[in-house]
N, C-alpha and C positions, 0 to 999 in steps of 0.2 A: 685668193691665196695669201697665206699671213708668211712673211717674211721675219728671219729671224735676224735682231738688230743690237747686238749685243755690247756692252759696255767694254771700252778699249780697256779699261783698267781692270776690274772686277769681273765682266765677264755677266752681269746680270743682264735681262733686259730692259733695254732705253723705254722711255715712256715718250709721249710727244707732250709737246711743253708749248711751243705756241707754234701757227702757222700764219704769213704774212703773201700777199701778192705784189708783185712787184711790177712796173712797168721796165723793161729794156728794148731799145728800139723799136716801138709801138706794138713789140709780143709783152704779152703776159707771161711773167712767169712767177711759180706757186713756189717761197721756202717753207719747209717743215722744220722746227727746231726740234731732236731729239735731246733729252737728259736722262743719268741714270738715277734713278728712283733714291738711291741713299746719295744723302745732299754731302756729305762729309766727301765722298767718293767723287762726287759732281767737282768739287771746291776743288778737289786737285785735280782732277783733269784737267780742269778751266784755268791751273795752276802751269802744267806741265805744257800745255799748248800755249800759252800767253808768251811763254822763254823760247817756245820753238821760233815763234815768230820774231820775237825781239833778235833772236841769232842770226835768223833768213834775214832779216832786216839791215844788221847790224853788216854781214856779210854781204849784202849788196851795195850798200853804202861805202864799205872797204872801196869793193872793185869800185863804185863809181867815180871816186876819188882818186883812185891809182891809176886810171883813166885819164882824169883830168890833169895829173901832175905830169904825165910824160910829155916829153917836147915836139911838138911837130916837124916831121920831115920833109926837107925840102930839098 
């Protein structure tokens, strides 16, 4: 059964780009990297997810810090 796996941006479909095995906790496990076929398309998406994370990031750092500056209750 072929699964349809389509480009978040474009909307074409992904190709497979490489696949790695991984060990975790002495299971195996298989990634598959998918890419969309136009490299210009690929560059921003790998664009737009790169700030997604820098934000999630940046925003967990926030809290962990606002965390840390409050004073303990006694």
């Amino acid at each position: 059964m072929h699964q349809v796996n389509p480009c978040i941006r474009c909307g074409k479909e992904r190709i497979k780009w490489a696949e790695r095995t991984i060990l975790i906790n002495s299971s195996k496990a298989k990634i598959t990297i998918y890419v969309c076929p136009d490299k210009e398309c690929q560059k921003i998406v790998e664009q737009e997810l790169a700030a997604k994370e820098a934000k999630r990031l940046s925003f967990i750092n926030k809290k962990r810090n606002s965390f840390a500056k409050k004073p303990a209750v006694t």
